[in-house]
C-alpha positions as a Markdown table, in Angstrom:
| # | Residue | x | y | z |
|---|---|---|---|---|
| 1 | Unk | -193.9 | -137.4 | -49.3 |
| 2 | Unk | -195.0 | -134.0 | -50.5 |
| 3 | Unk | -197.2 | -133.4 | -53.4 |
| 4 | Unk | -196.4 | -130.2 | -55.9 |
| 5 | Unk | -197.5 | -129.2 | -59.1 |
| 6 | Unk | -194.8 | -129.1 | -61.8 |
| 7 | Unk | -195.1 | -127.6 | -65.1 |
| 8 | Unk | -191.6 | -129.9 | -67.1 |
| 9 | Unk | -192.6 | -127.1 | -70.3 |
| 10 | Unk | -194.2 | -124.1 | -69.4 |
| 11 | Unk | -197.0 | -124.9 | -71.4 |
| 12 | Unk | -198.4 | -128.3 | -70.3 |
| 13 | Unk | -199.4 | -128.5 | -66.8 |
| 14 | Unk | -198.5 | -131.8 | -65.1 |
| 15 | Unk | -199.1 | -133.4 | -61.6 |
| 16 | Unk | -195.8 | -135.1 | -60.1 |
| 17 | Unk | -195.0 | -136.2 | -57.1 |
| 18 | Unk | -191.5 | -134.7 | -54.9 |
| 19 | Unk | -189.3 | -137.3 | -53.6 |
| 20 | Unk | -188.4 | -134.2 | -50.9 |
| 21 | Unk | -187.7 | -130.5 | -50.6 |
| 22 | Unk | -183.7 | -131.0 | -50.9 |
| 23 | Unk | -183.8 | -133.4 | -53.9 |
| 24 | Unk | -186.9 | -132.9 | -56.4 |
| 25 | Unk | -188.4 | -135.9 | -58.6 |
| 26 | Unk | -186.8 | -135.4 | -61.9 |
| 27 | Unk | -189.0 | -134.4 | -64.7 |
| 28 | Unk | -191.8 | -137.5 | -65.8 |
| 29 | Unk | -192.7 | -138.7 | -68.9 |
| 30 | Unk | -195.7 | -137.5 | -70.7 |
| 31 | Unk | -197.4 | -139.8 | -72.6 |
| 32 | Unk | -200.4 | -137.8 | -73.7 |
| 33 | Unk | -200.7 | -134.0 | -73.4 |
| 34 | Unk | -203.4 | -131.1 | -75.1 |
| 35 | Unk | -201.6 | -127.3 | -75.7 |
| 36 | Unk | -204.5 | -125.0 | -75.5 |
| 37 | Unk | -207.0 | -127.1 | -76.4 |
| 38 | Unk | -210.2 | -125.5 | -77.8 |
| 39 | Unk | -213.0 | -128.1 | -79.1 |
| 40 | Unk | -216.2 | -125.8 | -80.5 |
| 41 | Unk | -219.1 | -127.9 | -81.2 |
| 42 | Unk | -221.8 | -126.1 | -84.0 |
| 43 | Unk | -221.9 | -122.3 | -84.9 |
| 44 | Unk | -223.6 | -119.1 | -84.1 |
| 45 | Unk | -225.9 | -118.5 | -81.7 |
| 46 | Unk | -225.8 | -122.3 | -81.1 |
| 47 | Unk | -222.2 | -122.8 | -81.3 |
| 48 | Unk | -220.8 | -124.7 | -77.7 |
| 49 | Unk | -217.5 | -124.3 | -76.5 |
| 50 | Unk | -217.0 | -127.9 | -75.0 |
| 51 | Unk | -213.3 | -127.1 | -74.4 |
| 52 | Unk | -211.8 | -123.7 | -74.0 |
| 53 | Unk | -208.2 | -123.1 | -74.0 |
| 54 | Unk | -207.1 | -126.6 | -71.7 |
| 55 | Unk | -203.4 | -126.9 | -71.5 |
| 56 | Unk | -202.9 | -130.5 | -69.5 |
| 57 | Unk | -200.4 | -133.5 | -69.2 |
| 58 | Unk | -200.9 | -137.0 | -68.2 |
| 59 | Unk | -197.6 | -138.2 | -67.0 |
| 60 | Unk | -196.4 | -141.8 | -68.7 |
| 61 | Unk | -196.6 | -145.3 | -66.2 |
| 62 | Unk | -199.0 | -143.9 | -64.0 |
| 63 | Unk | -203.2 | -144.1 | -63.6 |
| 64 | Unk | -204.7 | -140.4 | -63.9 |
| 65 | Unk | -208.7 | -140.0 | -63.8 |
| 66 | Unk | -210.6 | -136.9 | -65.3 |
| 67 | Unk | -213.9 | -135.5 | -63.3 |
| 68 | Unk | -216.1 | -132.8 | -63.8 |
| 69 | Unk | -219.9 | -132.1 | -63.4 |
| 70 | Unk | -221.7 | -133.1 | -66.9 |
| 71 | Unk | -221.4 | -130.9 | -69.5 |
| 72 | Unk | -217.5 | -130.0 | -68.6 |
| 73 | Unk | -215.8 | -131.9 | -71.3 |
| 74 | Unk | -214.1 | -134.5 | -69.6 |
| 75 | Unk | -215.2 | -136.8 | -72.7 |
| 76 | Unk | -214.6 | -134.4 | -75.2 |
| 77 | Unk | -211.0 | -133.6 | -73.8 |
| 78 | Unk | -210.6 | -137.6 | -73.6 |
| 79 | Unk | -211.9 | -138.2 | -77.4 |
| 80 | Unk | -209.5 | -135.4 | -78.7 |
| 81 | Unk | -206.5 | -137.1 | -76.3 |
| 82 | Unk | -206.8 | -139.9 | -78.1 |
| 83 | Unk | -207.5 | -138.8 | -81.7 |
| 84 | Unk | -211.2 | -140.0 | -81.9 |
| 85 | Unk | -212.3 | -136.6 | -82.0 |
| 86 | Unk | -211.2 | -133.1 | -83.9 |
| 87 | Unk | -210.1 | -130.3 | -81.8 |
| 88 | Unk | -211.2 | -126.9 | -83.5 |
| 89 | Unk | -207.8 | -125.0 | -82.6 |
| 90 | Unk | -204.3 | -126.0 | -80.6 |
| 91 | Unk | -202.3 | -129.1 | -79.8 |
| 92 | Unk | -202.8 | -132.8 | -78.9 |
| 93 | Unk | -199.3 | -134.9 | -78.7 |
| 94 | Unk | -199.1 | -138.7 | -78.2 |
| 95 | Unk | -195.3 | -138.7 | -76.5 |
| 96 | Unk | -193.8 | -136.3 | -79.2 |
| 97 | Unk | -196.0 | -137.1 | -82.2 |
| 98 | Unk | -198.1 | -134.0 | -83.1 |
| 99 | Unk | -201.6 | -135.8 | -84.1 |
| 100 | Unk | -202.9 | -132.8 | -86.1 |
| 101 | Unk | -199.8 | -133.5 | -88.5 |
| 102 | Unk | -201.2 | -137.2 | -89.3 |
| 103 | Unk | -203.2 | -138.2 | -91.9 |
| 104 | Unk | -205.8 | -140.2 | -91.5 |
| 105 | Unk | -204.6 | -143.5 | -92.5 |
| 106 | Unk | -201.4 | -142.8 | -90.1 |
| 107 | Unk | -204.1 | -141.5 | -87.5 |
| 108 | Unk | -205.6 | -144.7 | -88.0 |
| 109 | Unk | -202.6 | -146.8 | -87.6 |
| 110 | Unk | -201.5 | -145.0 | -84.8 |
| 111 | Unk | -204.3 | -145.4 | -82.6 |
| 112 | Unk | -204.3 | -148.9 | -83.3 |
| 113 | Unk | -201.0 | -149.8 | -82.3 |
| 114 | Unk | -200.2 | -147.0 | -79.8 |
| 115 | Unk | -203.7 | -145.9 | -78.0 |
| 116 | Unk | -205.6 | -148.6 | -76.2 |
| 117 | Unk | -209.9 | -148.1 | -75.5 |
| 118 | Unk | -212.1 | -149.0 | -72.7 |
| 119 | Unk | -215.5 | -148.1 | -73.2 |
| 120 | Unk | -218.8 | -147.9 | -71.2 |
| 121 | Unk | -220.6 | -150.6 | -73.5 |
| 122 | Unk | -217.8 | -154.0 | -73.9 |
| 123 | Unk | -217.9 | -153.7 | -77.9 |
| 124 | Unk | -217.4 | -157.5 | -78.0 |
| 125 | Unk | -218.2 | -159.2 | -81.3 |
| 126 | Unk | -221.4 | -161.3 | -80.0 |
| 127 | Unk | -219.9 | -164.6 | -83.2 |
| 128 | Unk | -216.3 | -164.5 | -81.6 |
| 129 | Unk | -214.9 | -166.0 | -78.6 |
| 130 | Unk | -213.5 | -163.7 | -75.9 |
| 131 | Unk | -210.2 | -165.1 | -77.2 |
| 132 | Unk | -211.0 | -164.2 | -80.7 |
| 133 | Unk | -212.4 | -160.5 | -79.2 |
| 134 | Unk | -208.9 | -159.4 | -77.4 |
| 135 | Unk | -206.8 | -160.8 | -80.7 |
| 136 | Unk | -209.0 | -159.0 | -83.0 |
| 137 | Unk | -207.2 | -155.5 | -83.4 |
| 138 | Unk | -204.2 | -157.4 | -84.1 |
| 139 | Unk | -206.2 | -159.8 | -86.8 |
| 140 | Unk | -207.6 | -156.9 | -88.4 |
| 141 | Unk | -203.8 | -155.0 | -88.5 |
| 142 | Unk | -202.2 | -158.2 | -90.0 |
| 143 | Unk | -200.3 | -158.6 | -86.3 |
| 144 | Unk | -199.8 | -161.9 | -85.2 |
| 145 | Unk | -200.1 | -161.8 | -81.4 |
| 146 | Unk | -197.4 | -162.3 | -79.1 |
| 147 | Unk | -198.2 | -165.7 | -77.3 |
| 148 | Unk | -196.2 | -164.5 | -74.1 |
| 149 | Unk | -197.7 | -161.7 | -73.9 |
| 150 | Unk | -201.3 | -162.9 | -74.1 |
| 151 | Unk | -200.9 | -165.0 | -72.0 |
| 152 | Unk | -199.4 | -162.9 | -69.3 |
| 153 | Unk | -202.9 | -160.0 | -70.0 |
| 154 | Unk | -205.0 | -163.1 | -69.7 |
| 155 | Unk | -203.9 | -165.0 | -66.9 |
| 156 | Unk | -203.7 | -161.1 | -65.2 |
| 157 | Unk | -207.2 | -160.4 | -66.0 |
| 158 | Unk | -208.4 | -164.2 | -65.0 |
| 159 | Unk | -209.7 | -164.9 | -68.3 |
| 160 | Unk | -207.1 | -168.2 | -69.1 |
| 161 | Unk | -210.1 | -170.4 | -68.2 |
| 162 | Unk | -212.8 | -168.5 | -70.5 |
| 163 | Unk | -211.1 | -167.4 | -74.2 |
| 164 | Unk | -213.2 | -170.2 | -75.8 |
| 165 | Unk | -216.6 | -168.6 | -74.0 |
| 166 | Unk | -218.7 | -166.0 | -76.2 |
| 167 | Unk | -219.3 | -162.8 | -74.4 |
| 168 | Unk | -223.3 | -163.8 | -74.1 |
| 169 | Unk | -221.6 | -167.2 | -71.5 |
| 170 | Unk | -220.1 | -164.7 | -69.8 |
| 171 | Unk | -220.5 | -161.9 | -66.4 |
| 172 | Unk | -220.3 | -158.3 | -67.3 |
| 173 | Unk | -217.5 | -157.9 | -64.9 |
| 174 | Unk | -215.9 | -161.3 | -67.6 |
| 175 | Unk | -216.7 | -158.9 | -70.7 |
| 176 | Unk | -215.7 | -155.5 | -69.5 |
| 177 | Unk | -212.3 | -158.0 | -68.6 |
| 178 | Unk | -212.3 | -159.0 | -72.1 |
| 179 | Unk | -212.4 | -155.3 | -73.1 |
| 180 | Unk | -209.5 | -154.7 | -71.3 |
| 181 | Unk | -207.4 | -157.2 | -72.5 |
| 182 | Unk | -208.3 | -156.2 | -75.9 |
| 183 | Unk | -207.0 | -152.6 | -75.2 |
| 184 | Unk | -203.8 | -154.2 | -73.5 |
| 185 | Unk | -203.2 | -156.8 | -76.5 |
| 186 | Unk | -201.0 | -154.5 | -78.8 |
| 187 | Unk | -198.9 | -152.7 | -75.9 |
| 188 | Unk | -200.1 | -149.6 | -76.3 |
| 189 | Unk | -198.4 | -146.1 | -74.9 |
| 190 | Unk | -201.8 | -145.1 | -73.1 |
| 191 | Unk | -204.8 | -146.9 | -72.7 |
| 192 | Unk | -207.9 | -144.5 | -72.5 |
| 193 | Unk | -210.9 | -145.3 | -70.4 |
| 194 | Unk | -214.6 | -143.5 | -70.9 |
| 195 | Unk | -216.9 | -144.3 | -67.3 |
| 196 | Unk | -215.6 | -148.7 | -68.1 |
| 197 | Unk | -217.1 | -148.9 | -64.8 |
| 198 | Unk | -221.1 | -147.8 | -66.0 |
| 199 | Unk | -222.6 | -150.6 | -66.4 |
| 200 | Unk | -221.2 | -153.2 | -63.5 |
| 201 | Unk | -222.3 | -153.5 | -60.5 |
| 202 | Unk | -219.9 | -152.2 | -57.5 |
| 203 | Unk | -218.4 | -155.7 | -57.0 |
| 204 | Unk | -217.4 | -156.3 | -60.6 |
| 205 | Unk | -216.9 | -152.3 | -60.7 |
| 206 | Unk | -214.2 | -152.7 | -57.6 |
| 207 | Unk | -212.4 | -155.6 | -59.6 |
| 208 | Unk | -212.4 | -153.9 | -62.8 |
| 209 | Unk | -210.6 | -150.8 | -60.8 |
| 210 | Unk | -208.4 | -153.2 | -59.3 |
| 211 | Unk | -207.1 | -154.2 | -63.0 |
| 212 | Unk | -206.5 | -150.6 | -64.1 |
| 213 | Unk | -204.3 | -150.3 | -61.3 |
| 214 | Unk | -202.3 | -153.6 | -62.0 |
| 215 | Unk | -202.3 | -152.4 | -65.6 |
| 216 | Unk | -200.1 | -149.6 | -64.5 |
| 217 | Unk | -198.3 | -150.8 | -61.8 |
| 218 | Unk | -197.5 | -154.4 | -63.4 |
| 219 | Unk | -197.4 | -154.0 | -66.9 |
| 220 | Unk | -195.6 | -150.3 | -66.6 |
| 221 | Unk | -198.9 | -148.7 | -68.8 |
| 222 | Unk | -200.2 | -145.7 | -68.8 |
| 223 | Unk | -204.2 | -144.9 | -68.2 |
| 224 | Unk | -206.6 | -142.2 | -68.5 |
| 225 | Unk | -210.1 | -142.5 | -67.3 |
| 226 | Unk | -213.1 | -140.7 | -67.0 |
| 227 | Unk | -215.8 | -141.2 | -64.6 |
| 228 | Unk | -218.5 | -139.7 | -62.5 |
| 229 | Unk | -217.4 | -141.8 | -59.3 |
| 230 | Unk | -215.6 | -141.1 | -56.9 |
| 231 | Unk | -214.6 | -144.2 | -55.8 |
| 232 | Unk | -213.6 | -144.7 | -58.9 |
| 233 | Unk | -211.3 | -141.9 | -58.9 |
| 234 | Unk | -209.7 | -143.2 | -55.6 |
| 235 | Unk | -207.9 | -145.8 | -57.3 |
| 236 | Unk | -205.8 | -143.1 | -59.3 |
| 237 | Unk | -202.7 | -141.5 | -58.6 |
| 238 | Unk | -203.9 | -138.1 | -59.5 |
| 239 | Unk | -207.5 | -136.4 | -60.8 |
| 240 | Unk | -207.5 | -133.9 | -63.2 |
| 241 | Unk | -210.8 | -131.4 | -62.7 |
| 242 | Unk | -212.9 | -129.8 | -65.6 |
| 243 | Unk | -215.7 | -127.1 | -65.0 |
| 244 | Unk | -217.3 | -125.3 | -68.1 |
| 245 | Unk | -214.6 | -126.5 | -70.5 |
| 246 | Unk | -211.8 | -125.6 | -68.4 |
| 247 | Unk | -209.3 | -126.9 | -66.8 |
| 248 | Unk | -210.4 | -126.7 | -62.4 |
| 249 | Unk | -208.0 | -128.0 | -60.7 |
| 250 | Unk | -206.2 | -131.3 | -59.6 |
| 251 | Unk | -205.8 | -133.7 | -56.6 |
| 252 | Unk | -202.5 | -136.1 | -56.1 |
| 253 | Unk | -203.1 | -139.6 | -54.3 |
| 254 | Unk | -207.0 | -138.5 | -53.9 |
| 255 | Unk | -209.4 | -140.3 | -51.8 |
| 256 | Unk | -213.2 | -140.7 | -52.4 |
| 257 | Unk | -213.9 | -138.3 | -49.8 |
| 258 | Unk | -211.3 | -136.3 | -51.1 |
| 259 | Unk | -212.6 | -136.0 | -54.8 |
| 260 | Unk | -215.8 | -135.7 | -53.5 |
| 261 | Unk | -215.2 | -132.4 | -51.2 |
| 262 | Unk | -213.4 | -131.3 | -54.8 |
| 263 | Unk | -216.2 | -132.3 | -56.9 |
| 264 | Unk | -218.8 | -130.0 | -54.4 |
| 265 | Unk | -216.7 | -127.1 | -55.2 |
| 266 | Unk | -217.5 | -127.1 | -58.9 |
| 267 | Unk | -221.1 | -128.2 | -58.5 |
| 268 | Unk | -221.2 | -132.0 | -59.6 |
C-alpha cells in the first residue's frame, strides 16, 4: 500500500492513504482542519508569532499525532483546533462549522458536546468517584448519560470494577483512564490529546496509547495528540511536523525510529 499526500481542497493539506495507483482512496473526512492559521502572542518588539500561516487537516476516524521541537506550536495549533484558544487571523473548522462565527455560549456548547480533552494532569474532581468524574460533563450540560454507552467506554477502558473508587484509591495509569473516558462520555467528533502520556510511567504510558488506538479503531473516533515521544507517535496513523510555527512536514504509518530520524531534521 502506497502512501501520498492529498490535498481534498486546495487549501487544507491532508495525509491519506492510496488503496493503489489504478484506483485512488476517495476523498476522507475531515473532522478538524486550520486555513492559514496565524496565532501572535503579545506585541512589538516582544510580539511571538507561535503560528504563522499553517494550513492542515486531520482526517475524521483515524489517530493523528502532532511533533515539533519546543517552542513550535504544536500546543498552540492544538488549543486553537479545538477552540480553547484565539487565533489572531484565518480559519479553524470543526467538520463544516466555522468556530470564529460562534459565540461564546455556542463555542461553549460546542466543545462540550462535540470536542473531547485529554490533558497532561487527569483534572479529576479529588470529592467524586471516578464514576461521578467521566459523567460529570454530561451532569453539568443537563445530559443524562447513555447507560449503553458507558458501559461499553468503561468496560473498554477496564474501569467496570473501579467507578465507586476516588481518584486518590487509584493508579495514575486508573486516572489518566478515567480521563479518557470522560472525554469519550458525550461521543464527541474529535477527542484532543495534549502529552496524556507525561506523567505515567512507560508501562501505564504503553496502555494508555493502546486505548487511543482502540478509541479510533473501535469506537470509529477521531484523535489528535501532541507529544514529545516518539513512541508515542508510533501508535498513530500519521504525524503532523511543526518547526518555528510552521507547518514541516508529515510521516504516514511512522515508526519510533521513523519519527525520530524526522524529529533530528528539525532539531528536537
Amino acid at each position: 500500500m502506497g502512501c501520498v499526500l492529498t490535498t481534498s481542497d486546495p487549501k487544507v493539506v491532508t495525509v491519506q492513504n492510496a488503496l493503489t495507483r489504478e484506483s485512488p482512496a476517495p476523498p476522507e473526512t475531515i473532522a478538524s482542519r486550520a486555513i492559514g492559521l496565524v496565532k501572535v502572542y503579545g506585541s512589538g518588539e516582544k510580539a511571538v508569532r507561535a503560528l504563522d500561516n499553517v494550513t492542515v487537516g486531520f482526517p475524521a476516524e483515524r489517530f493523528t499525532a502532532i511533533m515539533g521541537p519546543s517552542g513550535s506550536g504544536k500546543s498552540t495549533l492544538m488549543h486553537c483546533l479545538a477552540g480553547l484558544d484565539t487565533p489572531t487571523s484565518g480559519t479553524v473548522l470543526l467538520g463544516d462549522v466555522d468556530l470564529a462565527g460562534l459565540s461564546d455560549k455556542k463555542l461553549t456548547l460546542l466543545r462540550r458536546e462535540r470536542v473531547g480533552f485529554v490533558f497532561q494532569a487527569f483534572n479529576l474532581v479529588p470529592m467524586l468517584t471516578a464514576g461521578e468524574n467521566l459523567t460529570l460533563p454530561l451532569t453539568l450540560a443537563g445530559t443524562r448519560p447513555d447507560p449503553d454507552w458507558i458501559g461499553a467506554v468503561t468496560g473498554t477502558m477496564g474501569l467496570a470494577d473501579r467507578l465507586s473508587y476516588r481518584p486518590a484509591q487509584l493508579s495514575g495509569g486508573q486516572q489518566q483512564r478515567v480521563a479518557v473516558a470522560r472525554a469519550l462520555a458525550s461521543r464527541p467528533q474529535v477527542i484532543f490529546a495534549d502529552e496524556p502520556t507525561g506523567n505515567l510511567d512507560s508501562k501505564s504510558g504503553g496502555e494508555l496509547l493502546g486505548l487511543l488506538r482502540e478509541v479510533v479503531d473501535e469506537f470509529g473516533h477521531t484523535v489528535v495528540m501532541v507529544t514529545h515521544d516518539p513512541l508515542a507517535a508510533g501508535h498513530a496513523d500519521a504525524v503532523v511536523f511543526l518547526a518555528d510555527g510552521h507547518l514541516a512536514g508529515h510521516l504516514e504509518a511512522p515508526t519510533p525510529q521513523r519519527v525520530l530520524e524526522q524529529m533530528k531534521t528539525l532539531g528536537g
